[in-house]
TORPA-4810 file (N, C-alpha, C, O; in nm, 3 decimals):
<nodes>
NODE_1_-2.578_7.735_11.049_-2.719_7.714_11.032_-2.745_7.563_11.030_-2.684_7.483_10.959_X
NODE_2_-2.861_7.530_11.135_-2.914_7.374_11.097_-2.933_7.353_10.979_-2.932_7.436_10.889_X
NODE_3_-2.964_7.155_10.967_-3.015_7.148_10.795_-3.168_7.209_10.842_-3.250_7.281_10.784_X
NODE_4_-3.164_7.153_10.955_-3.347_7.202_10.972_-3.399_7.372_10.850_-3.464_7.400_10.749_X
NODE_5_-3.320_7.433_10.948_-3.305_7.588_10.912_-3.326_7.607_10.735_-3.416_7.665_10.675_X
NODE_6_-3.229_7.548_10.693_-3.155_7.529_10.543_-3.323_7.480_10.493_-3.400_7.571_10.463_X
NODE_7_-3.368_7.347_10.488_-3.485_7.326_10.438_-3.580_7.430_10.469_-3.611_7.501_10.373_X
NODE_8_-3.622_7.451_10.560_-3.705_7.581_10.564_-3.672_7.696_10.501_-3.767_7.760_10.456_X
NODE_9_-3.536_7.752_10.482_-3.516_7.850_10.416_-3.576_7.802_10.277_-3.675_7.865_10.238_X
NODE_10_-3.529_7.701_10.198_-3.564_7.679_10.061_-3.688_7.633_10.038_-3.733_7.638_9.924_X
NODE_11_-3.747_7.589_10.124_-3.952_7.565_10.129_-4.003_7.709_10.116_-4.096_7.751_10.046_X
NODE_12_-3.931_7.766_10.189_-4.010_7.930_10.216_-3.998_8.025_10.105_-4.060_8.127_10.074_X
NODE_13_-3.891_7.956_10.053_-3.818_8.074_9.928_-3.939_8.001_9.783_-4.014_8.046_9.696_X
NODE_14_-3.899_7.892_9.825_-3.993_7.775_9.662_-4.161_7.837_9.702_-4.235_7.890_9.619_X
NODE_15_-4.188_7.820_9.807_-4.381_7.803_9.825_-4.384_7.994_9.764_-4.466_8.039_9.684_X
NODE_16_-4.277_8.068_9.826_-4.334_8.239_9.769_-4.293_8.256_9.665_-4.354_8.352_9.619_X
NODE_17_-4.196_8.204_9.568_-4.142_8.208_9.432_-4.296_8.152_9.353_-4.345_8.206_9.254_X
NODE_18_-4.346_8.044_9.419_-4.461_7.961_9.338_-4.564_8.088_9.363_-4.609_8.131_9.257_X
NODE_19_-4.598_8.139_9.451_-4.682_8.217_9.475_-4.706_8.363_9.390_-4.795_8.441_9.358_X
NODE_20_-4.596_8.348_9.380_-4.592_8.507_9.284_-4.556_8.453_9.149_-4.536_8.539_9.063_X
NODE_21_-4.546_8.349_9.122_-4.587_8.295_8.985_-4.700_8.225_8.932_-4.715_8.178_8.819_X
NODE_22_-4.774_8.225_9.027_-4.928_8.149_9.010_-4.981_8.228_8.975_-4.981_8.338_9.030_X
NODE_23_-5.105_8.173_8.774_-5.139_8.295_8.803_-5.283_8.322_8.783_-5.377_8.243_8.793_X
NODE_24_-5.283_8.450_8.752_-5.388_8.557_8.856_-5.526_8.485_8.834_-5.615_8.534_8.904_X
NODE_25_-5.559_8.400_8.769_-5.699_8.365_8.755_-5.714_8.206_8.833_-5.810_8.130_8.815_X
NODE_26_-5.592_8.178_8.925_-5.644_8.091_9.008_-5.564_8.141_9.165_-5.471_8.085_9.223_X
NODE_27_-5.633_8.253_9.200_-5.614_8.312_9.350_-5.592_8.224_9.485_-5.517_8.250_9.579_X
NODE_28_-5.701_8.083_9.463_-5.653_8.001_9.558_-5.547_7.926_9.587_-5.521_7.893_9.703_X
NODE_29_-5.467_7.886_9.470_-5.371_7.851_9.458_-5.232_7.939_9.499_-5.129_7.892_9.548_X
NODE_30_-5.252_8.053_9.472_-5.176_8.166_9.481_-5.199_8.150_9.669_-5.109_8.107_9.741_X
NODE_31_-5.289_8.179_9.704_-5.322_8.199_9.865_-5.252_8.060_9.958_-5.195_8.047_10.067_X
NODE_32_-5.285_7.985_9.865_-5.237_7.831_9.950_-5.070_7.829_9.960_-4.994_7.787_10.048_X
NODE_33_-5.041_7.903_9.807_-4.876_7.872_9.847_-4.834_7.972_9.947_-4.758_7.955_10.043_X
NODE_34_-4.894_8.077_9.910_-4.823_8.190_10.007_-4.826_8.187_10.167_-4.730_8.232_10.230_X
NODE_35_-4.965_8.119_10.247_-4.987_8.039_10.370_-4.848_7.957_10.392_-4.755_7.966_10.472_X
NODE_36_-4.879_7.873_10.283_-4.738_7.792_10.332_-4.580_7.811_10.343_-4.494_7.777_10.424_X
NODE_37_-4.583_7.893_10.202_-4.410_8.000_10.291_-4.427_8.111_10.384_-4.321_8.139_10.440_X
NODE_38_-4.525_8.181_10.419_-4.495_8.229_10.553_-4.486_8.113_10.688_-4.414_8.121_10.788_X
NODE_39_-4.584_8.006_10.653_-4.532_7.881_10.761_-4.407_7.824_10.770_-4.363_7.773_10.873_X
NODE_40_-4.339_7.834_10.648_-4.223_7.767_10.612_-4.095_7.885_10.714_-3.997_7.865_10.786_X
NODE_41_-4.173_8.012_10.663_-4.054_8.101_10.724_-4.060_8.090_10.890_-3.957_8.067_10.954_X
NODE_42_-4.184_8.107_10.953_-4.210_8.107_11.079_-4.118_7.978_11.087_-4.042_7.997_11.182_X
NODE_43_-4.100_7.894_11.048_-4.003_7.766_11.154_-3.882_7.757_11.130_-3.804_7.682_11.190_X
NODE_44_-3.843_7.868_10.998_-3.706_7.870_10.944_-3.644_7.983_11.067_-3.550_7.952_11.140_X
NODE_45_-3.696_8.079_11.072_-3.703_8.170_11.213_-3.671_8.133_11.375_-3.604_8.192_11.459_X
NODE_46_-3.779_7.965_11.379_-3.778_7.873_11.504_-3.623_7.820_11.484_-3.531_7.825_11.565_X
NODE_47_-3.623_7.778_11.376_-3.490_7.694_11.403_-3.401_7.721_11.378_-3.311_7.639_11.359_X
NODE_48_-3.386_7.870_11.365_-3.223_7.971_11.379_-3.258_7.979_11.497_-3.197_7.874_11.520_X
NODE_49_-3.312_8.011_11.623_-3.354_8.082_11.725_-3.290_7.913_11.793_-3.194_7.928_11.867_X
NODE_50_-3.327_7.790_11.775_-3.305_7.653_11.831_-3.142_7.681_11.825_-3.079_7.694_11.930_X
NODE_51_-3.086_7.690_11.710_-2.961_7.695_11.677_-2.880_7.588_11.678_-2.760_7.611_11.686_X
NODE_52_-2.931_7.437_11.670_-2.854_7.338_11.661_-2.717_7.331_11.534_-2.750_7.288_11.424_X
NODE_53_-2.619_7.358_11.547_-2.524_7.354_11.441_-2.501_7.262_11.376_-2.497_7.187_11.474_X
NODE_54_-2.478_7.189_11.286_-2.422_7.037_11.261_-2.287_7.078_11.211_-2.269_7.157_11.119_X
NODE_55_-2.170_7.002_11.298_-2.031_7.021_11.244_-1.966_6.906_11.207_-1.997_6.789_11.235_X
NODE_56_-1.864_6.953_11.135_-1.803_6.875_11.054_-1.698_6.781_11.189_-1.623_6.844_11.262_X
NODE_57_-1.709_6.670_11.197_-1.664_6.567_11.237_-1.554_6.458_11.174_-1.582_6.340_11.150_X
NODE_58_-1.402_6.530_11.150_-1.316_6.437_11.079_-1.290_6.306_11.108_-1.207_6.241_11.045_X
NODE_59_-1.344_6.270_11.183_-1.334_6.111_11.254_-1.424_6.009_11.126_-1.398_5.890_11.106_X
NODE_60_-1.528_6.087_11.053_-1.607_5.996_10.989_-1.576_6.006_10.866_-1.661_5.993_10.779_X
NODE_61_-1.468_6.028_10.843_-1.428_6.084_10.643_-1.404_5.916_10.657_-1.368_5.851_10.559_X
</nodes>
């Protein structure tokens, strides 16, 4: 998995964790995070699908 991938996984996981812990008497807040981890997931999705790997390179230890 890219780091790309990796950050998006954990944006997507943090913005819907916040989302379902926001609470119920401020809905917009709740709506704003949840927009943003399904955005987060849509590019975590893009950039498994890109599939750039980053490998380990013993030349640079």
């Amino acid at each position: 998995m890219s780091r790309s991938a990796v950050v998006f996984l954990i944006a997507s996981a943090l913005s819907l964790l916040g989302a379902l812990l926001a609470s119920p008497g401020t809905t917009s807040d709740g709506r704003v995070l949840l927009f943003a981890g399904s955005c987060f997931a849509v590019l975590f999705i893009l950039a498994l699908i890109r599939g750039k790997r980053f490998r380990f390179d013993p030349q640079l230890r």
